[in-house]
C-alpha positions as CSV (number, residue, x, y, z in Angstrom):
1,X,19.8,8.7,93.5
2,X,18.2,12.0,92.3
3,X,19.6,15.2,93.6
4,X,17.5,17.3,96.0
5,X,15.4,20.4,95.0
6,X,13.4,23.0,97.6
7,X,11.2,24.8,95.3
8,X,9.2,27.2,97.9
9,X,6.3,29.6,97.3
10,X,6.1,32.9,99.0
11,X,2.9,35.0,99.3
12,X,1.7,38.5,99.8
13,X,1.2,38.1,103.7
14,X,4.9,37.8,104.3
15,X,5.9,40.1,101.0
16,X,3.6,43.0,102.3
17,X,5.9,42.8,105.6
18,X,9.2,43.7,105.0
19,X,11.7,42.3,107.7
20,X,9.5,39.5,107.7
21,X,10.2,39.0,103.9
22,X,13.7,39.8,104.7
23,X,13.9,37.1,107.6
24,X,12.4,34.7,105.1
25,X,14.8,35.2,102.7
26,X,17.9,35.3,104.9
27,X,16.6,32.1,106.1
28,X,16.0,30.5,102.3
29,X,19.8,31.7,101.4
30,X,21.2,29.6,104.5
31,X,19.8,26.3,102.0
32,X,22.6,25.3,100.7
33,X,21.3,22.6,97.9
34,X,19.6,24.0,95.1
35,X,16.7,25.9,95.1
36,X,13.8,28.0,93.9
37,X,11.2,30.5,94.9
38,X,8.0,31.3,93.5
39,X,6.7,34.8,94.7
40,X,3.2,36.0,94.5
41,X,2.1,39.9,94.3
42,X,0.8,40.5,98.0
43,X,-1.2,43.7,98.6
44,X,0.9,46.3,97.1
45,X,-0.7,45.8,93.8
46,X,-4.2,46.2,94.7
47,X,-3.4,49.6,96.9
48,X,-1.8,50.8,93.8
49,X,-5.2,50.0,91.5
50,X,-7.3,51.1,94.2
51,X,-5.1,54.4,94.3
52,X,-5.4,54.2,90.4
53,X,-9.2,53.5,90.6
54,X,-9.3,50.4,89.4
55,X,-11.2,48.2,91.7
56,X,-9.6,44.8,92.5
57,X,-11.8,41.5,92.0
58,X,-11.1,38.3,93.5
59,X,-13.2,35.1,92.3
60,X,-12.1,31.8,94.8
61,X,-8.7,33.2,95.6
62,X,-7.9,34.3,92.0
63,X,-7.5,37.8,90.5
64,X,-9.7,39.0,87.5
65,X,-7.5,40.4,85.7
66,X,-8.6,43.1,82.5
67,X,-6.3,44.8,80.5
68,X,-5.5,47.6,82.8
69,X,-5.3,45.1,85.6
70,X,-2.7,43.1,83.6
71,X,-0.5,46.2,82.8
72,X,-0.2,47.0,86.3
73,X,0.1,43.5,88.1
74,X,3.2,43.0,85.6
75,X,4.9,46.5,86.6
76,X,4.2,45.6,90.2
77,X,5.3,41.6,90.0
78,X,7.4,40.9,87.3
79,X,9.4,44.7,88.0
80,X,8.8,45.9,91.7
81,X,8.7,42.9,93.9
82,X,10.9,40.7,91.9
83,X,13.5,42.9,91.6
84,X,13.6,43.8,95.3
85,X,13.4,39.4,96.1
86,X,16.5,39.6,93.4
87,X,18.7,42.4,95.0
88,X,18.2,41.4,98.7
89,X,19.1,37.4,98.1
90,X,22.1,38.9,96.1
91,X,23.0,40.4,99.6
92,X,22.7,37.8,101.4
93,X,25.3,35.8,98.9
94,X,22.5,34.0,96.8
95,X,23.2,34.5,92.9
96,X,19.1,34.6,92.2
97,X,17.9,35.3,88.8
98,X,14.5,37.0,88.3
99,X,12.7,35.5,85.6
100,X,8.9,35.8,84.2
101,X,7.8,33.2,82.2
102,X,8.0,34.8,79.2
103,X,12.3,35.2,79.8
104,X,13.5,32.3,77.7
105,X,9.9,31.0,76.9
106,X,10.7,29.0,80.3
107,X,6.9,28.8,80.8
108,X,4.2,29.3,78.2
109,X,0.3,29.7,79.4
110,X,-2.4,29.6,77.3
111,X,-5.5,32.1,78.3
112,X,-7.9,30.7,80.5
113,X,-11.7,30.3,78.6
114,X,-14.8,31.9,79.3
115,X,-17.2,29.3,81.5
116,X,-18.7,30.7,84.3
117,X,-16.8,33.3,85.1
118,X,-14.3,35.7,82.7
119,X,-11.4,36.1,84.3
120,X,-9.6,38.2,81.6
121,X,-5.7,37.6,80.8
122,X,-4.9,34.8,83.4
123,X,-2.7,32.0,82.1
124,X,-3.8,28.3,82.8
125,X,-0.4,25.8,82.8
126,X,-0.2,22.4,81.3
127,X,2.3,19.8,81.6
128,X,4.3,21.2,78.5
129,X,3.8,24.6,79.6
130,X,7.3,24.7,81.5
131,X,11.3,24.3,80.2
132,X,12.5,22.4,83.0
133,X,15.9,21.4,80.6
134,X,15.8,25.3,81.0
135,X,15.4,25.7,84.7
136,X,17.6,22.7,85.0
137,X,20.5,24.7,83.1
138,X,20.0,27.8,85.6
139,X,20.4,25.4,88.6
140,X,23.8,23.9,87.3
141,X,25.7,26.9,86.8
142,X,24.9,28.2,90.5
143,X,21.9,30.3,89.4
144,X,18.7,30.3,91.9
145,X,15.9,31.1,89.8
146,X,13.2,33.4,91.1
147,X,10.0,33.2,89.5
148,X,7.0,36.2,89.4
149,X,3.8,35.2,88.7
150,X,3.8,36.6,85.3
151,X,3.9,34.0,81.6
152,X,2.5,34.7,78.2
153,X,1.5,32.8,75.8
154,X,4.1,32.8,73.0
155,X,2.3,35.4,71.0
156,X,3.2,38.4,72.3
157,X,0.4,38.3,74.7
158,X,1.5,38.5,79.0
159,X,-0.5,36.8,81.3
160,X,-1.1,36.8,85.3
161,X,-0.9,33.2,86.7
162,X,-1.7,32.0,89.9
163,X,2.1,31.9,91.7
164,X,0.8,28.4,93.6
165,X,-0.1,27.0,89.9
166,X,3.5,28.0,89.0
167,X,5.2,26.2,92.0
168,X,3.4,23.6,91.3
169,X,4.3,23.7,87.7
170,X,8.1,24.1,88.2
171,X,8.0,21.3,91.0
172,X,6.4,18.7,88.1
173,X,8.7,19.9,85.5
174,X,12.2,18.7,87.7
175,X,10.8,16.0,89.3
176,X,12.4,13.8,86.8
177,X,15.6,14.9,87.2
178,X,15.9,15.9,90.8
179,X,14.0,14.7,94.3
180,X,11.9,17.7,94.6
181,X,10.2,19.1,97.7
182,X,7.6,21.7,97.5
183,X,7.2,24.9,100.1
184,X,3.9,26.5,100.2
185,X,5.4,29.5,102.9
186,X,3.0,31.8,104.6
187,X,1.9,33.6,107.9
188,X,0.5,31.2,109.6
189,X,2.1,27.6,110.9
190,X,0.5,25.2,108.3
191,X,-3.1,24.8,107.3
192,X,-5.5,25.3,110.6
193,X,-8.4,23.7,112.1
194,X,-8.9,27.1,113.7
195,X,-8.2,30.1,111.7
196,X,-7.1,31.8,115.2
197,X,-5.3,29.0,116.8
198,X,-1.7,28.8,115.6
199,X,-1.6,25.6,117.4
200,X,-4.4,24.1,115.5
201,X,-2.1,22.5,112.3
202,X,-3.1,19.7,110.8
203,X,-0.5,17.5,110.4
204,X,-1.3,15.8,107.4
205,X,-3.8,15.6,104.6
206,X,-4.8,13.5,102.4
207,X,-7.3,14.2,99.4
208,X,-10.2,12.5,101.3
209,X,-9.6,14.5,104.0
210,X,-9.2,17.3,102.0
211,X,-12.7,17.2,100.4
212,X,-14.1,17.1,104.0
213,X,-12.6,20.2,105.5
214,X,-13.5,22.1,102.5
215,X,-17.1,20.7,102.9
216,X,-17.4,22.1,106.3
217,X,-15.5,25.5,104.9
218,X,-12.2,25.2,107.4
219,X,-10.2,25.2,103.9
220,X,-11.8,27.9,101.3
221,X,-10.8,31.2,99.8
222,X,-7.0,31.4,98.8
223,X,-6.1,28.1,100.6
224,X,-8.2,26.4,97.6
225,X,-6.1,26.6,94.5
226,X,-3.2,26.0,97.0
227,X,-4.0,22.9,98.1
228,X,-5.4,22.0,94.7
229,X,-2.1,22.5,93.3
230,X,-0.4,20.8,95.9
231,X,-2.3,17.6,95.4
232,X,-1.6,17.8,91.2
233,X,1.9,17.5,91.9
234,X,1.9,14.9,94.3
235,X,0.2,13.1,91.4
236,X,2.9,14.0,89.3
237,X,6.4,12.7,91.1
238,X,6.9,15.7,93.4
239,X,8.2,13.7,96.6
240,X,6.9,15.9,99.4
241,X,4.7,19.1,99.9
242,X,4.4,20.9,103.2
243,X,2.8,24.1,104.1
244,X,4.1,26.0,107.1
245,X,5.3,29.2,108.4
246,X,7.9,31.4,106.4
247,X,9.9,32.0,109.1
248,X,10.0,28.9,110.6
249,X,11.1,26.5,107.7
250,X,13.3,24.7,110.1
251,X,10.7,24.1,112.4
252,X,8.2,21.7,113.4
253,X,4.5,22.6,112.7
254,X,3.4,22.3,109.7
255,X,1.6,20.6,107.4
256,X,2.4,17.7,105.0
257,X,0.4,16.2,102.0
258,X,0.5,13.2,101.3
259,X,-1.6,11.0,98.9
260,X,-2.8,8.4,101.2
């Protein structure tokens, strides 16, 4: 029987709130079998280019990202947040290691090509893209990694990746080797029929049902690539995905993928 994994995914909703960020991650070092957590950017890094003047640009739930863009996003990511996930799991007893993907090549992206839209240095993954033997070697000696949304692409070059296409990434990469479930963590209870009902989760989803709430736009925006990469990994070998509430990972509402 494979050993069990919680690889979860924290965004900028809870990171941009402090003791909720704090709760989440007292919470997360209470987990006692491995784990891993996958953390976005949240707002700080768009205050800082807006304070900066550079003008942030969001196409479907994903940054456009230029070269003065990428400089800061990997300050503010890979440096600022990570290192503050890092020090505050460290005091609640977790030995975390921040990582990018470009620390021990553990995940190599390759630029994402011009079609419709030019999204600048943005990584896509494939299914070689990540070192789980790596990641697997971290997890044996006690290490919980903690991932950024930063890679590069093996040449020198850094590059912004979407943290829910990372998660899903990692998650693929182990699921031979361990019985992996993946946490998409937010501020809200699971994916909603109503935006402004908390009470509305949908339980589960299923990729037919998934097509028809985007056709009637209750699932859009950031929730897209999300669920997207959810669905990949499902595909993949990843045993369970569940969206919920960061601060109530014990609890019950919430919402589960499934494939049929």
């Amino acid at each position: 029987m494979k050993p069990e994994l919680k690889i979860f995914k924290i965004g900028g909703g809870i990171i941009d709130h402090e003791p909720d960020l704090l709760e989440f991650l007292r919470l997360f070092s209470e987990i006692s079998r491995p784990k891993i957590l996958v953390h976005g950017g949240g707002k700080g890094a768009s205050e800082m280019m807006s304070r900066l003047g550079i003008a942030p640009r969001m196409v479907s739930g994903r940054r456009i990202t230029d070269a003065a863009t990428l400089e800061l996003v990997t300050m503010y990511y890979a440096g600022k947040t990570n290192k503050q996930i890092v020090a505050a799991l460290q005091s609640y007893g977790v030995n975390a290691l921040g990582v990018s993907g470009a620390d021990g090549n553990v995940i190599r992206a390759v630029k994402r090509s011009v079609r419709e839209v030019d999204y600048g240095f943005v990584g896509d993954l494939s299914e070689a893209s990540v070192d789980g033997g790596l990641i697997h070697q971290f997890l044996t000696l006690g290490l919980t990694p903690v991932f950024c949304a930063i890679t590069h692409d093996g040449q020198g070059q850094l590059l912004n990746t979407n943290a829910d296409t990372i998660a899903a990434s990692v998650a693929k990469s182990l699921s031979q080797q361990y019985s992996v479930a993946l946490h998409f963590c937010f501020e809200k209870n699971g994916v909603l029929a109503d935006f402004n009902d908390e009470q509305s989760v949908i339980s589960k989803i299923t990729p037919e049902s998934y097509d028809e709430l985007k056709a009637r736009k209750i699932i859009s925006d950031g929730m897209l690539p999300k669920l997207e990469n959810a669905f990949e990994a499902l595909h993949f070998g990843v045993k369970k995905v569940i969206v919920e509430h960061a601060l109530h990972i014990n609890g019950e509402l919430k919402t589960t993928l499934c494939l049929t």
